[in-house]
DOZA-353683 format. One line per 3 residues: number of its first residue (from 1); their letters; for each residue x, y, z of C-alpha. Coordinates in steps of 0.02 Angstrom, whole numbers, always signed. Layout:
# DOZA-353683
NUM	A	X:Y:Z; ...
//
This chain:
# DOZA-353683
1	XXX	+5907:+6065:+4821; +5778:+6045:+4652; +5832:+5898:+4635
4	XXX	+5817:+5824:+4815; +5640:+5881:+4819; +5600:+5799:+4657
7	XXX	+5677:+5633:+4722; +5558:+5656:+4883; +5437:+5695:+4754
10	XXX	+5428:+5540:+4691; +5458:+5425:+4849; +5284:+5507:+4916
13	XXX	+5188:+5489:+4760; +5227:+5341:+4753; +5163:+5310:+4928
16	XXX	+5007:+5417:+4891; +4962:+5330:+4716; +5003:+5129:+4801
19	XXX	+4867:+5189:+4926; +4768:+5239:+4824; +4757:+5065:+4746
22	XXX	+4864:+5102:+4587; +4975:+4967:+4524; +5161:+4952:+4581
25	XXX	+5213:+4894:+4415; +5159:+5030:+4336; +5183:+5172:+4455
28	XXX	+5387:+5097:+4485; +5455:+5137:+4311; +5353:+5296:+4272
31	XXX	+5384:+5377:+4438; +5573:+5315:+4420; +5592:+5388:+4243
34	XXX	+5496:+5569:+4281; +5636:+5599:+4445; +5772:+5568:+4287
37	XXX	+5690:+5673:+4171; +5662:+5809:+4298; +5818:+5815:+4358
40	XXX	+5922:+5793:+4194; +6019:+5669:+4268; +6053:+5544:+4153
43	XXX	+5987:+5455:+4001; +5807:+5415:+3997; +5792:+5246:+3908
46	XXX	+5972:+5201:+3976; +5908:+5233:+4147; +5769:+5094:+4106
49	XXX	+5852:+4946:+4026; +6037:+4982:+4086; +5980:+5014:+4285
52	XXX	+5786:+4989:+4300; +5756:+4834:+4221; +5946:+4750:+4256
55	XXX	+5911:+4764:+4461; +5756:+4716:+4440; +5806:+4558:+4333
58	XXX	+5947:+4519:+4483; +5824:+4516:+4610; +5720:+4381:+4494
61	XXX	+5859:+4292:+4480; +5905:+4284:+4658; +5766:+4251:+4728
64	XXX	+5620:+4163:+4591; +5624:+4003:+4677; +5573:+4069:+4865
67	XXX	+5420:+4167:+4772; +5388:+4005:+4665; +5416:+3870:+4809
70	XXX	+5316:+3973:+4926; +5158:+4012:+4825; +5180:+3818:+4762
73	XXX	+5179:+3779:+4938; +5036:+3872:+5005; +4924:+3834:+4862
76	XXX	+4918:+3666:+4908; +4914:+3679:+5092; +4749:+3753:+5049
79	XXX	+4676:+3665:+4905; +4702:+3488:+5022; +4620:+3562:+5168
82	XXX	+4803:+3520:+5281; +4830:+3716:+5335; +4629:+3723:+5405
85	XXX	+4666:+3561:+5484; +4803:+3600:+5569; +4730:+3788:+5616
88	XXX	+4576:+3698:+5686; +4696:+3570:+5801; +4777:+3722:+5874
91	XXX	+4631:+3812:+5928; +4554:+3670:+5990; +4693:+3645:+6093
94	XXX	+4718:+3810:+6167; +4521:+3805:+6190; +4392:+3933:+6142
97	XXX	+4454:+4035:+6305; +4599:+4076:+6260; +4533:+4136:+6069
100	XXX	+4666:+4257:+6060; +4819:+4164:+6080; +4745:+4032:+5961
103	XXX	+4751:+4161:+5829; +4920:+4187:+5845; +4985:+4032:+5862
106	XXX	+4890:+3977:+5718; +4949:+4120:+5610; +5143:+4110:+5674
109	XXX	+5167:+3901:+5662; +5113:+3903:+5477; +5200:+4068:+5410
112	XXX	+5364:+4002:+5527; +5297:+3824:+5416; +5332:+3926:+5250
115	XXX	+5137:+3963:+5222; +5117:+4119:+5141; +5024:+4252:+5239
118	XXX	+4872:+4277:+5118; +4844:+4078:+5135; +4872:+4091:+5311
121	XXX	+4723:+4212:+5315; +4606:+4141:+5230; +4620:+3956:+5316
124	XXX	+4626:+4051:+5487; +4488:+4182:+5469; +4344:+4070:+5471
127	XXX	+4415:+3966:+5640; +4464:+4129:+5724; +4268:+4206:+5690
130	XXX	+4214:+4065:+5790; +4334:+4081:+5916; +4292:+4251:+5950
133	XXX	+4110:+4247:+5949; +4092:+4094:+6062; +4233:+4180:+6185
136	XXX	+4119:+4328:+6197; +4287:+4419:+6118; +4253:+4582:+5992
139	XXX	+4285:+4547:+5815; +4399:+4705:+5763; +4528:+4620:+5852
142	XXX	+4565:+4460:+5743; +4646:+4569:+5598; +4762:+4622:+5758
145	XXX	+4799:+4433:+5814; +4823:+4362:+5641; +4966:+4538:+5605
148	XXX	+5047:+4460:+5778; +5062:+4306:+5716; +5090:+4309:+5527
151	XXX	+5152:+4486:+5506; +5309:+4498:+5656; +5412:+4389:+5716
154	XXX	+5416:+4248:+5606; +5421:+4358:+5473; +5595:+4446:+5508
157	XXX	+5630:+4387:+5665; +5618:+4206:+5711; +5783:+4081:+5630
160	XXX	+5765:+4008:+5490; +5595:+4064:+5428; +5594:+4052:+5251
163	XXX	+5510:+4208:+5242; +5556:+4331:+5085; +5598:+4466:+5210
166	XXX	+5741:+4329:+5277; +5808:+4297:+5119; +5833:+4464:+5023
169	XXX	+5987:+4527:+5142; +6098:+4332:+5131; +6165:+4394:+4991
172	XXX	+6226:+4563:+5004; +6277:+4497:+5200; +6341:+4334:+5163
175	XXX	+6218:+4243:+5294; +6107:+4114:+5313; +5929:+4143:+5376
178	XXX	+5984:+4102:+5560; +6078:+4263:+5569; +6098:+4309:+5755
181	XXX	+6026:+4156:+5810; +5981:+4191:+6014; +5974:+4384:+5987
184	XXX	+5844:+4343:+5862; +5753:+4222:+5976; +5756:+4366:+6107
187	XXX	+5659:+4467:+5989; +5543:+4358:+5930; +5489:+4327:+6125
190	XXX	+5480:+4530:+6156; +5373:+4546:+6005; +5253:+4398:+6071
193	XXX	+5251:+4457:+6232; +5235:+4640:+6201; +5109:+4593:+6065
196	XXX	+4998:+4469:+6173; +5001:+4607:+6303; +4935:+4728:+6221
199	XXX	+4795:+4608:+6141; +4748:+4564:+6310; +4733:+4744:+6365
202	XXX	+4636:+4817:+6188; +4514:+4643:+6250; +4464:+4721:+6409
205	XXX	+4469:+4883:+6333; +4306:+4833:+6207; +4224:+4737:+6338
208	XXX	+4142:+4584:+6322; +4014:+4578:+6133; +4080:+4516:+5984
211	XXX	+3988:+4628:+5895; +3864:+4626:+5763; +3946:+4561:+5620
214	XXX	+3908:+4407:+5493; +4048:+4292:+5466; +4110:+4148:+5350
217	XXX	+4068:+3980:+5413; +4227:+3887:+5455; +4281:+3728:+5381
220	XXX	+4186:+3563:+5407; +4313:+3461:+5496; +4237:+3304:+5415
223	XXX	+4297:+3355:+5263; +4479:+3409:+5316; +4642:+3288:+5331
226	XXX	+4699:+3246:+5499; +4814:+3403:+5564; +4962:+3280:+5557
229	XXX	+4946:+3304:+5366; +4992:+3492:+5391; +5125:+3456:+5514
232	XXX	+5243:+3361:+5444; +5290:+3482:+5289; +5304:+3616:+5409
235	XXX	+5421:+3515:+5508; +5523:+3479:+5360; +5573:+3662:+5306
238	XXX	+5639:+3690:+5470; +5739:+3520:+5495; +5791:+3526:+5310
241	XXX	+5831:+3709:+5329; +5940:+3690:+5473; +6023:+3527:+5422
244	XXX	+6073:+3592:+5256; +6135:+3764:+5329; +6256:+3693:+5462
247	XXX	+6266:+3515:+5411; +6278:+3460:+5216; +6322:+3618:+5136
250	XXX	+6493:+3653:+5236; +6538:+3476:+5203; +6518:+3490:+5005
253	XXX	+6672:+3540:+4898; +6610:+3734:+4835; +6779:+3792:+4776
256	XXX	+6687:+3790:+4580; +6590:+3927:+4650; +6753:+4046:+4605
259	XXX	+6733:+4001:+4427; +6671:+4135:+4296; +6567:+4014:+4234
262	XXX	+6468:+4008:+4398; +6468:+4176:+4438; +6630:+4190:+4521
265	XXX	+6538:+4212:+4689; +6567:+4107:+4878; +6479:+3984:+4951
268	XXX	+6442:+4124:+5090; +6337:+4226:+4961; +6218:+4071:+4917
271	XXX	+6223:+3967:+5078; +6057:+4033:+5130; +5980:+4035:+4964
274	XXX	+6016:+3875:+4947; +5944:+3771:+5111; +5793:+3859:+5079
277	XXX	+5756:+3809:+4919; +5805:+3623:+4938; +5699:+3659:+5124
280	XXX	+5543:+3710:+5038; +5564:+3581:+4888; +5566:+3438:+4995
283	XXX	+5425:+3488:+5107; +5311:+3525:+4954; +5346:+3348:+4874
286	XXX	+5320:+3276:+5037; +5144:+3373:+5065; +5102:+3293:+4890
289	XXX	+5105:+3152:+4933; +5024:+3143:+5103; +4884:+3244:+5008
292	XXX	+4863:+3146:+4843; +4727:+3067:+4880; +4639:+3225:+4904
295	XXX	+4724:+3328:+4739; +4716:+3197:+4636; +4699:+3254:+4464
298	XXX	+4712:+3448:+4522; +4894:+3417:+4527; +4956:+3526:+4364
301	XXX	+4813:+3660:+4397; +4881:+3680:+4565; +5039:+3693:+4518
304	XXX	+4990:+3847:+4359; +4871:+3938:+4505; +5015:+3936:+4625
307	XXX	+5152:+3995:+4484; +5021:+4146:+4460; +5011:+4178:+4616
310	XXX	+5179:+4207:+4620; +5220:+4314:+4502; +5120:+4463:+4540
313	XXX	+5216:+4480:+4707; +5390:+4450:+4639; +5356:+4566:+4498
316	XXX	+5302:+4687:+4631; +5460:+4689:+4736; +5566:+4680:+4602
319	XXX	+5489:+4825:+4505; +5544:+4910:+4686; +5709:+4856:+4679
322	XXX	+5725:+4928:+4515; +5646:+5108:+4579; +5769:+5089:+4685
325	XXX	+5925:+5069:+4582; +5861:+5222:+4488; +5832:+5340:+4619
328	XXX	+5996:+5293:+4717; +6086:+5316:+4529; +6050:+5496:+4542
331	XXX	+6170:+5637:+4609; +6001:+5692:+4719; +5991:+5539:+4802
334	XXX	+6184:+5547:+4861; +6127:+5708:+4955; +5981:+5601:+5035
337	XXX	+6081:+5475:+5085; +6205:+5559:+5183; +6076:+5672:+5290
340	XXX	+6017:+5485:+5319; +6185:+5452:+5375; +6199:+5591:+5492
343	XXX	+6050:+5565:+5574; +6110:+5395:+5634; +6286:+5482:+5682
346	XXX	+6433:+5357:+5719; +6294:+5205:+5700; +6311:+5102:+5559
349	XXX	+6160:+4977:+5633; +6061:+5166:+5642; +6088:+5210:+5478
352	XXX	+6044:+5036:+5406; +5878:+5040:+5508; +5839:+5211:+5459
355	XXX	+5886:+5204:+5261; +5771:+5023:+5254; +5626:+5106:+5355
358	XXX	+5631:+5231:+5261; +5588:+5138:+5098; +5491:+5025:+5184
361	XXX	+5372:+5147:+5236; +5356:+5233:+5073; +5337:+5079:+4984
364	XXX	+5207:+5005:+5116; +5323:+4819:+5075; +5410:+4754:+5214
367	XXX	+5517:+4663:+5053; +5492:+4788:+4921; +5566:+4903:+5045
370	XXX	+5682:+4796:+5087; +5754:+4735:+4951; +5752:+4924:+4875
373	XXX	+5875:+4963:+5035; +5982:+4824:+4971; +5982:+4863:+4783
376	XXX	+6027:+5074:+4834; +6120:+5047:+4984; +6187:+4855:+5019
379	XXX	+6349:+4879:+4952; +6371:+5051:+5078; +6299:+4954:+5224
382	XXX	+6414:+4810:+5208; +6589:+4904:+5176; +6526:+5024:+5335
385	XXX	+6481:+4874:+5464; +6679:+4777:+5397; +6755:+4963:+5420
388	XXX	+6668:+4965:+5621; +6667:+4797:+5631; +6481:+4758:+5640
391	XXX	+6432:+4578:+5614; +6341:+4534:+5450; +6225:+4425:+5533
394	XXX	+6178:+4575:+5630; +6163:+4709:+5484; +6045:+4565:+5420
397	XXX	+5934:+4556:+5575; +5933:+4744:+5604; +5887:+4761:+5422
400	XXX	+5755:+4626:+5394; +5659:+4680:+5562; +5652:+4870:+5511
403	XXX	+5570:+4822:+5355; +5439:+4736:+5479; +5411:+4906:+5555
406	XXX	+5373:+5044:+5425; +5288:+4943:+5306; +5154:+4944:+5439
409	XXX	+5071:+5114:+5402; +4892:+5125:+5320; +4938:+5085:+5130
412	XXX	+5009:+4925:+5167; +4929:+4821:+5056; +4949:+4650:+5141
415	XXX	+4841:+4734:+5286; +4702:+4793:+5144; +4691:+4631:+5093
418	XXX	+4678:+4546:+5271; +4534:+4675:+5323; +4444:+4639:+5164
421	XXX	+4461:+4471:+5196; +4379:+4480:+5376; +4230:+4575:+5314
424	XXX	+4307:+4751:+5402; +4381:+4903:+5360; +4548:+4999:+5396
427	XXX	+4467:+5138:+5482; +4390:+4985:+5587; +4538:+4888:+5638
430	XXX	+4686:+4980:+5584; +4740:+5051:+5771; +4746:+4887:+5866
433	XXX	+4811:+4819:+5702; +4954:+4967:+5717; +5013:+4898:+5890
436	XXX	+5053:+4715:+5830; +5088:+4791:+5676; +5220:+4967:+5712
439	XXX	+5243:+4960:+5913; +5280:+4774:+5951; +5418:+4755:+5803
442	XXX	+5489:+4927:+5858; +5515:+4881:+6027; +5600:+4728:+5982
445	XXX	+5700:+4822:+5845; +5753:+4946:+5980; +5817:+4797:+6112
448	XXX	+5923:+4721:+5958; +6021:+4887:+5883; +6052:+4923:+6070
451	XXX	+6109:+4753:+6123; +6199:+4746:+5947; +6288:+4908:+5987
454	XXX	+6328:+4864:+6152; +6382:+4695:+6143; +6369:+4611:+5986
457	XX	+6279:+4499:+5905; +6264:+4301:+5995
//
């Protein structure tokens, strides 16, 4: 029982300290190594270079490129100007009335586009301020829209977004990221309905006042590239995506795969991986060079900013993933996991959802979370759902939207950020955040594992 409590111990401090604004890559292997030295179980430096640092090294190896493509990506989507282009054709098309929904589509066609939330914030801020103060509509409530739209559905929901939280369960499941195609399209609707909903209803709950708040001036569209610009790269990953998923991988001769030499592993395992890296390489070259004109010269200092910016979140997760692989190494843990189990009884789609919500919310990462449920537990989820005969593409779905549930509580840092970003605070926004954020995904989470059990996956 001492040792259970020290392993809960060190999941909460380590949801305490992260809120507290201390740094996951330092708080990971310290907490990870004081639960081993407390409990005596196991060798201390073994536990760090034999368990800590290996998963976390597997996870860079698996998944580097979507980190690096993605930051690449979204660095130059804003240096050119193409993702406040295309943000400002949106809106302008939805109209100033309908601020709200503008927002969200905004937010959901460039993070579905393989725009990385933070740049997705920044380029839509400015444009939704507007918005809201010339529709009259309160300001607390864009933090709320932009979680709808960036934060849900096409997050862990939606086929085919390249989105990290996608990609970390192809592996472990074999899939591709359109697991559970139309019971994924099913959620993604419930969560933008539900979502949109409630938006609508917090509206007429503040009344009409933006309130009195200073904002950032938007973007002169002068100085922007036409919103086809944006487009067309976001169009890419998914055509690419799909095409190489379904179309030009099955056709290519993978047999090598078997081969020591390349890992000895199935085309199934790298599939996914795979379409979205060629996906997001393709649309990046082609955003090049519809932007060159206007990065001319910037190119290589782009290209270092963006590599930056993606190491600190890949270093993050994977520093997770490797507090993970500790803490699910001990004999505590094994305790841990099967209360876990019996809480979601006969259920192997329950106890997926509860063991990754779990981590999810004490890591406040949808993917550090995540992929810390797939480093402890993968291997336990997948030889459960073959032994009831659970589909992998649902065990991914089921997986990848609980991680977009829990994460949601208030030391998330992607929220934080966002708030800081819109000139509020948590204490400000954080409930109407909370409903696009924790109720929306839930619901939709709910309708799947029920469907799932019920019928299947389709």
């Amino acid at each position: 029982m001492t040792g259970v409590l020290i392993v809960v111990g060190a999941l909460v401090a380590l949801m305490i300290l992260a809120f507290r604004g201390w740094s996951i890559l330092v708080l990971t292997p310290f907490l990870a190594l004081a639960a081993v030295i407390l409990t005596g179980d196991g060798p201390i430096l073994a536990s760090y270079t034999q368990v800590f640092m290996r998963a976390a090294g597997e996870f860079v190896i698996n998944l580097f490129p979507v980190f690096l493509l993605g930051a690449l990506f979204g660095k130059i989507m804003d240096a050119s100007g193409a993702a406040s282009a295309l943000a400002q054709r949106i809106a302008a098309a939805l109209g100033p009335e309908r601020a709200i929904l503008a927002v969200v589509v905004c937010c959901a066609v460039m993070t579905y586009g393989g725009i990385s939330l933070f740049v997705v914030t920044f380029a839509v801020y400015p444009i939704a301020a507007t918005l809201f103060r010339a529709a009259d509509v309160n300001k607390r409530l864009i933090p709320a829209a932009i979680v709808l739209g960036s934060f849900t559905f096409t997050m862990t929901a939606l086929p085919g977004t390249p989105a990290v939280q996608n990609a970390i369960p192809m592996p472990v499941f074999g899939t591709t990221p359109f697991a559970a195609p139309i019971l994924s399209l099913l959620a993604s609707a419930i969560m933008l309905g539900v979502g949109y909903w409630l938006l609508s209803r917090r509206q007429r709950a503040y009344g009409p006042g933006y309130g009195p708040y200073e904002d950032a001036p938007a973007a002169d569209a002068a100085d922007l590239p036409s919103w086809i610009v944006g487009a067309i790269p976001l169009g890419l990953v998914l055509i690419v995506n799909l095409l190489f998923t379904f179309a030009v991988i099955p056709r290519l001769d993978t047999a090598f795969l078997a081969e020591p030499r390349w890992g000895g592993t199935s085309i199934a395992s790298v599939r996914g991986l795979w379409s979205i890296i060629v996906a997001m390489t393709v649309a990046t070259f082609a955003l090049i060079v519809l932007v060159f004109p206007r990065i001319n010269g910037r190119i290589s200092s782009l290209f270092e900013q963006g590599a930056r910016d993606a190491l600190v979140p890949m270093f993050t997760v994977a520093s997770l993933v490797g507090f993970g692989a500790v803490i699910s190494g001990l004999s505590a843990f094994a305790t841990i996991k099967s209360g876990i189990v019996a809480l979601g009884g006969d259920s192997t789609l329950l106890t997926a959802a509860l063991s990754t919500g779990l981590l999810a919310g004490v890591t406040g990462s949808s993917s550090g979370g995540l992929a810390a449920a797939m480093s402890a537990l993968g291997d336990t989820f997948r030889e459960a759902a073959l032994a009831d005969g659970v589909p992998m593409d649902l065990m991914h779905r089921v997986t990848a939207m609980t991680s977009g549930v829990t994460h949601f509580l208030p030391h998330n840092g992607a929220f934080i950020s966002l708030v800081a970003i819109c000139g509020l605070t948590p204490k400000e926004t954080y409930r109407d955040a909370a409903l696009m954020g924790l109720v929306t995904p839930f619901v939709a989470l709910l309708f799947v594992i029920l469907v799932g059990t019920t019928i299947g996956t389709f």
